[in-house]
C-alpha positions in Angstrom: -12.2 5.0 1.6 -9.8 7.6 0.1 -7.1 5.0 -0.7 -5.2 7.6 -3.4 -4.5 10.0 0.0 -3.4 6.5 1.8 -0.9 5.7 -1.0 -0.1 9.4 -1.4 1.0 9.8 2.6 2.6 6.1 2.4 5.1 7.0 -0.7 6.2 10.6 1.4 6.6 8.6 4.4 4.1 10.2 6.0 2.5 6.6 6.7 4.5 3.9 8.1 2.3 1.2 7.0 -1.2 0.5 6.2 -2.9 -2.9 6.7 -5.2 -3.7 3.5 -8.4 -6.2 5.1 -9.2 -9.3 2.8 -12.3 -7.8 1.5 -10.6 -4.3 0.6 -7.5 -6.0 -1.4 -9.2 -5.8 -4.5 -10.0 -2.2 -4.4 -7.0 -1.3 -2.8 -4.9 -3.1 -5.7 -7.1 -0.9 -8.2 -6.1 2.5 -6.8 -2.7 1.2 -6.7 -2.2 0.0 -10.0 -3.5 3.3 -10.8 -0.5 5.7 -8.7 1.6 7.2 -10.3 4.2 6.4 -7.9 3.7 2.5 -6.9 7.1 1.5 -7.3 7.7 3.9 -3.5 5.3 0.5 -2.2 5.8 -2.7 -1.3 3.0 -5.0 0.1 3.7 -8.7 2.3 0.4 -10.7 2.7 0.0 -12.3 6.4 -1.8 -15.1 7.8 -5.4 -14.8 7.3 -5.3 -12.4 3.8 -4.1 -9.1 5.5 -1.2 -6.9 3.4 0.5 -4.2 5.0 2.1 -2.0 2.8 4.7 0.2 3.6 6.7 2.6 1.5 9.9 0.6 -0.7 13.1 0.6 1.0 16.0 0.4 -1.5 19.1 -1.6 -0.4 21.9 -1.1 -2.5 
């Protein structure tokens, strides 16, 4: 899984979300920790160990 193309098209808003699958949150946390631009994404963990993350909406 290409996850730094999947962070890359959810920081331009090119994604609206992605859901992360209990057994790809580790590797999924990796690239992120690892983007230059992680502070565009937010995640929220559902029921059952899903996250969908979607690109940071600042409220001012």
């Amino acid at each position: 899984m290409d996850y730094q193309k999947i962070l890359e098209q959810l920081a331009s808003g090119e994604l609206d979300h992605y859901e992360v699958e209990p057994k790809d949150a580790f590797a999924f946390q990796a690239a992120l920790r690892s983007f230059g631009k992680r502070q565009n994404i937010t995640g929220k963990a559902l029921r059952g160990g899903k996250i969908v993350y979607r690109q940071s909406t600042t409220e001012l």
